[in-house]
C-alpha positions as a printed Julia matrix, in Angstrom:
147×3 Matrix{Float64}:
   0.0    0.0     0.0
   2.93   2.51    0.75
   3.78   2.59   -3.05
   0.22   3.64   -4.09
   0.28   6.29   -6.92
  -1.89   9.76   -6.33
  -3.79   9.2    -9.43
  -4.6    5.7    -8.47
  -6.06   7.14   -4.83
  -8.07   9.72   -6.19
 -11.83   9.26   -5.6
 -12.58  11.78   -8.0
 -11.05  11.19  -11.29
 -13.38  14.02  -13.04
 -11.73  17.88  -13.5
 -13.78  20.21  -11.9
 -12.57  23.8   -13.37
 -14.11  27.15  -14.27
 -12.54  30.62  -15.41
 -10.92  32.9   -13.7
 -13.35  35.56  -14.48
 -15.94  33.22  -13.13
 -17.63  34.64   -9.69
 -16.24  33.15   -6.21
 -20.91  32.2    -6.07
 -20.6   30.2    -9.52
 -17.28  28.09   -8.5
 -18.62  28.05   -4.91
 -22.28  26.48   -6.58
 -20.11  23.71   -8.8
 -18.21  23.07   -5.79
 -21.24  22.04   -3.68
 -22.93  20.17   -6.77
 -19.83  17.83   -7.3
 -19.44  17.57   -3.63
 -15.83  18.7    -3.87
 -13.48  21.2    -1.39
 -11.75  22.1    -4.69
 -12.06  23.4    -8.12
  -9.15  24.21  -10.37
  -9.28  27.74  -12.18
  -8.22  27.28  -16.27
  -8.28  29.49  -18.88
  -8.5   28.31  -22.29
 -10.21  25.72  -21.04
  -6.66  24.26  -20.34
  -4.11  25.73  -19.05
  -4.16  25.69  -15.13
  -3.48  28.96  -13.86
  -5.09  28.07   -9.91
  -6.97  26.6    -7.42
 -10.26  27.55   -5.45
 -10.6   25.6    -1.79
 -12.85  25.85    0.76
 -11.04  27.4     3.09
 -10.4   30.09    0.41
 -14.18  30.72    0.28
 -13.86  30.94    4.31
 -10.45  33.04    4.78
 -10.7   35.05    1.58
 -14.54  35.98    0.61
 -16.32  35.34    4.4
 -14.38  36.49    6.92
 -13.73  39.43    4.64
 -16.97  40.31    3.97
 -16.66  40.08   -0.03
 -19.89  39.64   -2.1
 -19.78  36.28   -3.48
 -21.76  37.25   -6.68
 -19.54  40.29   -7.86
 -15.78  38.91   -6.24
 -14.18  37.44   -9.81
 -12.23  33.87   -8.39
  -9.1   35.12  -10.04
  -9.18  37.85   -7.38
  -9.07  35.19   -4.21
  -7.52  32.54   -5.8
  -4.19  30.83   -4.76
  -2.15  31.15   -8.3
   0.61  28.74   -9.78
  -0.33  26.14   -7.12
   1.98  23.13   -6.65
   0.98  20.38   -8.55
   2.55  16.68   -8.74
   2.36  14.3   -11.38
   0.25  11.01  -11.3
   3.12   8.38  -10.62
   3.54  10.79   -7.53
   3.6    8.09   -4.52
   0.4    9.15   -1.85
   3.62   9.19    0.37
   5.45  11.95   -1.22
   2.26  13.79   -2.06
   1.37  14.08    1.69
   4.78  15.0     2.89
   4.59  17.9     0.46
   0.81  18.75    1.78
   2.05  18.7     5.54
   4.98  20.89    4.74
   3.53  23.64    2.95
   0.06  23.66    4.5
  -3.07  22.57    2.26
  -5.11  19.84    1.82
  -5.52  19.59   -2.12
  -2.85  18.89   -4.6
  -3.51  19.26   -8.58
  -2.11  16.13  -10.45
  -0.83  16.84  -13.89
   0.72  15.14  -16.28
   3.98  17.88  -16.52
   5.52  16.77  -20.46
   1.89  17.61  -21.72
   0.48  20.1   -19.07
  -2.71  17.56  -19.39
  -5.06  18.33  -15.84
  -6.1   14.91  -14.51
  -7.61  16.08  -11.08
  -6.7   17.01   -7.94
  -5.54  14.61   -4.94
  -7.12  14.9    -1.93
  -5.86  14.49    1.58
  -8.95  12.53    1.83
  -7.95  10.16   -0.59
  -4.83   8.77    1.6
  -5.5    5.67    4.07
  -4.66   6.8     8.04
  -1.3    4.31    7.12
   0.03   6.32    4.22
  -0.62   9.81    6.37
   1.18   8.42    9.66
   4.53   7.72    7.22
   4.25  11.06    6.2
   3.74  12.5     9.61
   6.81  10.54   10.31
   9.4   11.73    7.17
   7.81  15.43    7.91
   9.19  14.77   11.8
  12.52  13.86   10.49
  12.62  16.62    8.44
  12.21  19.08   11.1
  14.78  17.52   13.47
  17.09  17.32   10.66
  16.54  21.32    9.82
  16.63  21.93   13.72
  20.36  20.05   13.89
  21.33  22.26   10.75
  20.32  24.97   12.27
């Protein structure tokens, strides 16, 4: 199980996307429909230029007060997000997720910048997320002995 694949753990093998002139309501309304926490912005109807998550709707449009129907998603956004490609190892994936702080990963396929989906934290088994926990641990003491 430890050298399961991100593509192969996805649950959701479908790309949810919209524009980036899209409104924060209409990717917030495709969100809830596909029963995702994540929808990749695209222009061109290819080219993957960022990533809407729920706690972007909650940090960046509620707590701020922005009108949902008016706030363009390119404006809230996170841009160029990290993305892995789908022979990543769930392993890997997480260790990346822990250390930088989010919960969704875009997988693409980097030679021909094809969008396959996005890997979930969700999608890992409590095994896989305890060996990252661990390698993440490591790397901290390590940095801490560096100094």
């Amino acid at each position: 199980m430890p050298d399961r694949t991100v593509f192969k753990s996805m649950t959701h093998r479908h790309v949810l996307s919209v524009a980036p002139h899209a409104t924060v309501h209409e990717a917030a309304c495709q969100m809830a429909a596909a029963n995702c926490g994540s929808i990749l912005v695209v222009e061109s109807g290819t080219v993957l230029v960022g990533i809407l998550t729920e706690r972007d709707l909650m940090n960046r449009v509620l707590a701020k007060g922005l009108d949902a129907n008016t706030t363009p998603v390119e404006s809230i956004m996170t841009r160029a997000p990290v993305c892995v490609e789908p022979e990543t190892k769930v392993v890997d994936a997480l260790v990346i997720m822990i250390e930088k702080g989010f919960r969704h990963l875009p997988v693409v396929m980097a030679k021909e910048k094809q969008i396959l989906g996005v890997f979930s934290v969700r999608d890992a088994v409590p095994r896989e997320i305890q060996s990252a926990l661990n390698v993440t641990e490591f790397h901290e003491k390590v940095n801490d002995a560096l100094g």
